[in-house]
C-alpha positions as CSV (number, residue, x, y, z in Angstrom):
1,X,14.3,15.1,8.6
2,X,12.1,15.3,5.5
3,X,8.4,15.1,6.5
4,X,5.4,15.4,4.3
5,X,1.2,14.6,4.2
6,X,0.2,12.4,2.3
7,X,-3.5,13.6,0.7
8,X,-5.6,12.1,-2.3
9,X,-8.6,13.8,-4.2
10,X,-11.0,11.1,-2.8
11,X,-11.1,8.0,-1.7
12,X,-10.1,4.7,-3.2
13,X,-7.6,6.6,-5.4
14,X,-4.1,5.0,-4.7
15,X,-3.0,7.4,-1.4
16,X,-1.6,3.6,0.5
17,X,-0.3,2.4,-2.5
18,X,1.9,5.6,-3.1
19,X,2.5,6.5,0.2
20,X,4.3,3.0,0.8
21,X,5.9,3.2,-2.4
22,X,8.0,5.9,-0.9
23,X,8.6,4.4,2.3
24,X,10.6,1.5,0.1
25,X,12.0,4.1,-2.4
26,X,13.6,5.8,0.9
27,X,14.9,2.3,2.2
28,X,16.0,1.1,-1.1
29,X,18.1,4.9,-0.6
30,X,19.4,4.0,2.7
31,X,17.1,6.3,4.6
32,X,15.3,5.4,7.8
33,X,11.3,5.8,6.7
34,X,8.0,5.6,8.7
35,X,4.7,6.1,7.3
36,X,1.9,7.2,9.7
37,X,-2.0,6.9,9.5
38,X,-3.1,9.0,12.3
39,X,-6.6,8.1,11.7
40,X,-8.7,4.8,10.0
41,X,-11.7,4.0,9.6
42,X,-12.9,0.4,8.4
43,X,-10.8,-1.3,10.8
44,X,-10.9,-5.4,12.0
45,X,-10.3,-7.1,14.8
46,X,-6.4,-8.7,14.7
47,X,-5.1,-10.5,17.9
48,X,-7.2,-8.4,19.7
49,X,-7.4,-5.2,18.6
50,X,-8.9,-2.8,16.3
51,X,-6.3,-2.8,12.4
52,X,-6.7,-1.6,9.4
53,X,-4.9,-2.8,6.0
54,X,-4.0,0.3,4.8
55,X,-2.3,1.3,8.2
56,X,-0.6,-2.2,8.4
57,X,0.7,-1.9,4.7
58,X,2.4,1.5,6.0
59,X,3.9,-0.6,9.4
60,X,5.3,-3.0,7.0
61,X,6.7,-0.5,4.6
62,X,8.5,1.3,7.0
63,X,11.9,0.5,7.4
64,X,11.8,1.3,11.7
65,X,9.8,-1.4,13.9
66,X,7.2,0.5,14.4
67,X,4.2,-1.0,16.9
68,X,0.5,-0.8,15.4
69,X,-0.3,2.3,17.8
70,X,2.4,4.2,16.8
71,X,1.5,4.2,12.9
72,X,-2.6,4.3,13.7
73,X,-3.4,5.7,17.1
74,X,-7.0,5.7,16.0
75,X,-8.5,2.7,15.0
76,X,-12.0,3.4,14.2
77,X,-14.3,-0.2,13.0
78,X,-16.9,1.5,10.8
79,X,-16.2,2.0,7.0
80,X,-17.4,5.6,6.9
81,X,-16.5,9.2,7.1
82,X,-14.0,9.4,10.1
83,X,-16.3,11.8,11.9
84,X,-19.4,9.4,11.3
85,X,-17.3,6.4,12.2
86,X,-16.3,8.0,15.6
87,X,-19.9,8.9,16.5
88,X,-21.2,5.1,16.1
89,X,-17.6,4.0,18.2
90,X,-18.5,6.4,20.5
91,X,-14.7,7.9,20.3
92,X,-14.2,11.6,20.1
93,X,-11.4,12.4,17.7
94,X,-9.6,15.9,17.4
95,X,-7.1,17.7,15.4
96,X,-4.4,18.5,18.0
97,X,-4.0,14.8,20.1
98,X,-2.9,14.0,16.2
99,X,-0.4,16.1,15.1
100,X,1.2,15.5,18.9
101,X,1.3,12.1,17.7
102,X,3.1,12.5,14.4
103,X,5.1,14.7,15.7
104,X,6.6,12.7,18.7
105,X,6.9,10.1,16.1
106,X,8.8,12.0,13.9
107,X,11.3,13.4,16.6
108,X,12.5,9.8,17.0
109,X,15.0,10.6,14.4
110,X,13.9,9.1,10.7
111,X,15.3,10.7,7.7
112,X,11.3,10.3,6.3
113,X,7.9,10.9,7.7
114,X,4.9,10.1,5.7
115,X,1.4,11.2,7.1
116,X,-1.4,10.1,5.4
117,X,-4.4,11.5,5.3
118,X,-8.2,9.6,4.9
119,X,-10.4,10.4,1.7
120,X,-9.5,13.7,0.4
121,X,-8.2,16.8,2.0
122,X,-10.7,18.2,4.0
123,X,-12.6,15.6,5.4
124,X,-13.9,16.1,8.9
125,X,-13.0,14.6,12.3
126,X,-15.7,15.9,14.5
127,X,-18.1,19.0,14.3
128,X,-15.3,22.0,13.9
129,X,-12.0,20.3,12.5
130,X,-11.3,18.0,9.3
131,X,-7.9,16.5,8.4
132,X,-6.6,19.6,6.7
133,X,-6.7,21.0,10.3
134,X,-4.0,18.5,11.1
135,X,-2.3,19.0,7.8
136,X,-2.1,22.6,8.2
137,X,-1.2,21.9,12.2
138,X,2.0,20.1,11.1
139,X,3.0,23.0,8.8
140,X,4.5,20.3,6.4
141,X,4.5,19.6,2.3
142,X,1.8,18.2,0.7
143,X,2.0,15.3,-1.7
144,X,-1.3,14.8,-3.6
145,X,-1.9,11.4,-5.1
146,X,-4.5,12.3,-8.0
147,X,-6.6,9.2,-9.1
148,X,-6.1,9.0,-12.7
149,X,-10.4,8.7,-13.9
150,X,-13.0,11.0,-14.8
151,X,-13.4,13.7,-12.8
152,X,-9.7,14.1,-12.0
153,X,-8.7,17.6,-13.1
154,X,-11.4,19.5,-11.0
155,X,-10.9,17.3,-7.9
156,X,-7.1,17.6,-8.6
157,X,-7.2,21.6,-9.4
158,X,-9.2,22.4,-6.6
159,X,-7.8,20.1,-3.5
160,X,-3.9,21.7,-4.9
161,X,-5.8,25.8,-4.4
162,X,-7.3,24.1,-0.7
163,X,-3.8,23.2,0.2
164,X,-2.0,26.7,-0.7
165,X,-5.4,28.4,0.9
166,X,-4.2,26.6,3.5
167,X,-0.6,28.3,3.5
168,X,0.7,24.8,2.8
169,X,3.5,23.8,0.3
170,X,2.3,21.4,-2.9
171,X,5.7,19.8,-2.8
172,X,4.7,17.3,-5.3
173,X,1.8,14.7,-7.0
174,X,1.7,11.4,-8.3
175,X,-0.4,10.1,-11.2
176,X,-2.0,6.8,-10.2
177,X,-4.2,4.7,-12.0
178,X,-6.6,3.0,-9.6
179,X,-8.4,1.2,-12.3
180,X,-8.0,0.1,-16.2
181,X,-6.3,3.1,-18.3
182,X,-8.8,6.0,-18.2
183,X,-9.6,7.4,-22.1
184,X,-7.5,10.4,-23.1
185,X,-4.9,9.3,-20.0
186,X,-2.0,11.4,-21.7
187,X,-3.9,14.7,-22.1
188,X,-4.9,14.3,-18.4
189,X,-2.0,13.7,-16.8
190,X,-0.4,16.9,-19.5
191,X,-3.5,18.7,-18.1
192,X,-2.3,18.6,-14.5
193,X,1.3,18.9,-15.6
194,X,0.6,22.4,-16.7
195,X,-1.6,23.2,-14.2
196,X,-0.8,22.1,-11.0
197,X,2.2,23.8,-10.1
198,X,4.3,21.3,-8.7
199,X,6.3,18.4,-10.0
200,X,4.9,15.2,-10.9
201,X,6.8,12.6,-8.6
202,X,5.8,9.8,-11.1
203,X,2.8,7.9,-13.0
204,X,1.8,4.4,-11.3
205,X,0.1,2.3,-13.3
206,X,-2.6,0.1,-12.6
207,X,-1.6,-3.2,-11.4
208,X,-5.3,-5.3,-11.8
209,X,-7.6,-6.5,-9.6
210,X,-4.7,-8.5,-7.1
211,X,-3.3,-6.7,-3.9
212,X,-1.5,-3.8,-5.0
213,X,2.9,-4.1,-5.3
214,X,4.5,-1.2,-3.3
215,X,8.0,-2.0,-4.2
216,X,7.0,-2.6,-7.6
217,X,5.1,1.0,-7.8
218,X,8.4,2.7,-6.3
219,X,10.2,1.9,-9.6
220,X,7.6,4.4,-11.6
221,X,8.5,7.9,-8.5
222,X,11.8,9.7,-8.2
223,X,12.4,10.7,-4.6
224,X,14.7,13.3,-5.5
225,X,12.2,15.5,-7.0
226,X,10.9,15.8,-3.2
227,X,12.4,18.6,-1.2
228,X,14.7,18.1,1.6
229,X,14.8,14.0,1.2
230,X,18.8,13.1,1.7
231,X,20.4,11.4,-1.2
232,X,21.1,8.4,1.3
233,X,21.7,8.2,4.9
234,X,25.1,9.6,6.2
């Protein structure tokens, strides 16, 4: 089994989009493929319970029938800070019930696990622990989807130096362009080419202002540049 987090330099910046465009890339492989959002905030009720789009695009994108609890155990309605968003549901929310989760998930026997994280890398879950807590918990890869706009490089640069602080692997990012083409796009994306240390899985480009295309964004990221993902499944 390959398993990785999925983290982004902030919010809004493509980590969905990317994280269920390698779900299909593994299927389109052969590979068995779930992607998990341990935690959600901004979630709706659907036929009676608490959902959230981003969690439901990962259920879909996986190619194992997953049910709603086991990709999003929790469910939060506010659109805020996870932590915040937990206060107002009155829901406490810690670091180790999660990676329990993703793990047990995991040992069900896919060739791909994709944990995504919420906002950026260390955003916090309660009064002690944030996500990278549950990142560092799992002890697995890192993928960082970098939002191509201004501001990128620092909050690129600095979330790849939290994640080896963290004794965690970059194993890889992905360019992704959550809006229309930044100004000097090359020379950023060369920037974090030289910089970051780990290879770029791909560049998605922005698809306008419709619901974003997972299979189509697959086309633009090479699996095989991700450690320990099978060619296909034996």
């Amino acid at each position: 089994m390959a398993a990785f987090f999925v983290t982004g330099t902030d919010t809004g910046v493509g980590k969905t989009l990317v994280t269920a465009a390698l779900l299909h890339a593994a299927r389109a492989r052969g590979l068995r493929a779930v992607g998990l959002k341990p935690v959600a905030a901004g979630c709706t009720l659907r036929d009676g319970r608490l959902a959230n789009d981003d969690a439901l695009a990962l259920q879909a994108a996986s190619s194992e029938a997953l049910a709603y609890g086991d990709v999003n155990p929790v469910a939060l309605p506010a659109a805020m800070a996870p932590h915040l968003a937990a206060e107002r549901a009155g829901v406490a929310v810690a670091a180790q019930p999660l990676v329990a989760h993703c793990r047990s998930v995991a040992a069900r026997g896919a060739d791909l696990v994709l944990v995504e994280g919420a906002g950026g890398w260390i955003v916090p879950l309660n009064a002690r622990e944030t996500l990278a807590d549950v990142a560092t918990a799992l002890g697995w890869p890192v993928v960082l989807v970098v939002g191509l706009r201004l501001g990128c490089l620092n909050h690129a640069l600095l979330t790849a130096a939290a994640v080896r602080a963290a004794g965690l692997r970059l194993a890889g990012w992905v360019a992704n362009s959550p809006g229309p083409q930044m100004e000097a796009f090359a020379g950023n994306v060369a920037a974090l080419d030289a910089r970051l240390g780990a290879p770029r899985l791909g560049t998605v480009p922005w698809q306008g202002a419709g619901a974003p295309d997972a299979v189509a964004a697959a086309r633009n990221l090479d699996l095989a540049l991700l450690p320990g993902v099978p060619d296909a499944r034996r």
